[in-house]
C-alpha positions, 0 to 999 in steps of 0.5 A: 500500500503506498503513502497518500501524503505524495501527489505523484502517487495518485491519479485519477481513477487510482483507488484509495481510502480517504478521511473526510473533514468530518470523520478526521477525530474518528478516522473513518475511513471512505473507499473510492476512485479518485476523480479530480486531485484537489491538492496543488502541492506536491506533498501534503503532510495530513494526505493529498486532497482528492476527489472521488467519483460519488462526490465526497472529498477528503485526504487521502490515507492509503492507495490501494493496490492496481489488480 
Protein backbone atom coordinates (compact mmCIF):
# COMPACT_ATOMS: atom_id res chain seq x y z
CA UNK A 1 0.00 0.00 0.00
CA UNK A 2 1.65 3.13 -0.68
CA UNK A 3 1.67 6.74 1.34
CA UNK A 4 -1.20 9.36 0.44
CA UNK A 5 0.93 12.09 1.57
CA UNK A 6 2.64 12.30 -2.41
CA UNK A 7 0.80 13.87 -5.09
CA UNK A 8 2.79 11.84 -7.69
CA UNK A 9 1.41 8.60 -6.14
CA UNK A 10 -2.10 9.31 -7.26
CA UNK A 11 -4.22 9.63 -10.50
CA UNK A 12 -7.34 9.68 -11.44
CA UNK A 13 -9.14 6.86 -11.24
CA UNK A 14 -6.42 5.01 -8.59
CA UNK A 15 -8.44 3.54 -5.73
CA UNK A 16 -7.95 4.86 -2.21
CA UNK A 17 -9.16 5.01 1.17
CA UNK A 18 -9.65 8.89 2.35
CA UNK A 19 -10.79 10.86 5.81
CA UNK A 20 -13.35 13.17 5.07
CA UNK A 21 -13.20 16.79 7.22
CA UNK A 22 -15.94 15.26 9.46
CA UNK A 23 -14.91 11.92 10.18
CA UNK A 24 -10.87 13.12 10.92
CA UNK A 25 -11.41 12.90 15.04
CA UNK A 26 -12.78 9.19 14.35
CA UNK A 27 -10.51 8.24 11.42
CA UNK A 28 -13.17 6.78 9.38
CA UNK A 29 -12.08 5.81 6.54
CA UNK A 30 -14.20 6.36 2.98
CA UNK A 31 -13.28 3.77 -0.11
CA UNK A 32 -13.47 5.30 -3.99
CA UNK A 33 -11.94 6.06 -7.24
CA UNK A 34 -10.06 9.24 -7.43
CA UNK A 35 -11.80 11.69 -9.69
CA UNK A 36 -10.39 15.10 -9.80
CA UNK A 37 -6.95 15.78 -7.39
CA UNK A 38 -7.66 18.98 -5.44
CA UNK A 39 -4.06 19.35 -3.89
CA UNK A 40 -1.92 21.65 -5.62
CA UNK A 41 1.27 20.86 -3.89
CA UNK A 42 3.06 18.06 -4.20
CA UNK A 43 3.04 16.74 -0.70
CA UNK A 44 0.83 17.22 1.53
CA UNK A 45 1.80 16.09 5.48
CA UNK A 46 -2.29 15.09 6.56
CA UNK A 47 -2.68 13.42 3.00
CA UNK A 48 -3.43 14.89 -0.59
CA UNK A 49 -6.81 16.15 -1.20
CA UNK A 50 -8.92 14.29 -3.52
CA UNK A 51 -11.94 13.90 -5.25
CA UNK A 52 -13.86 10.52 -5.52
CA UNK A 53 -16.31 9.87 -8.29
CA UNK A 54 -19.56 9.69 -5.68
CA UNK A 55 -18.68 13.04 -4.69
CA UNK A 56 -17.30 13.19 -1.19
CA UNK A 57 -13.93 14.96 -0.72
CA UNK A 58 -11.25 14.07 1.76
CA UNK A 59 -7.31 13.48 2.01
CA UNK A 60 -6.17 10.56 1.13
CA UNK A 61 -4.70 7.94 3.94
CA UNK A 62 -3.69 4.60 1.86
CA UNK A 63 -3.69 3.94 -2.04
CA UNK A 64 -4.87 0.92 -2.52
CA UNK A 65 -3.07 -1.67 -4.97
CA UNK A 66 -3.60 -1.99 -9.09
CA UNK A 67 -5.10 -5.91 -9.56
Amino acid sequence: MQDGTKRSNISIDSEVEIVQKNHQRTGELTYGYVKRILTKSSNHPHGIKVQLVTGEVGRVKNILPEE
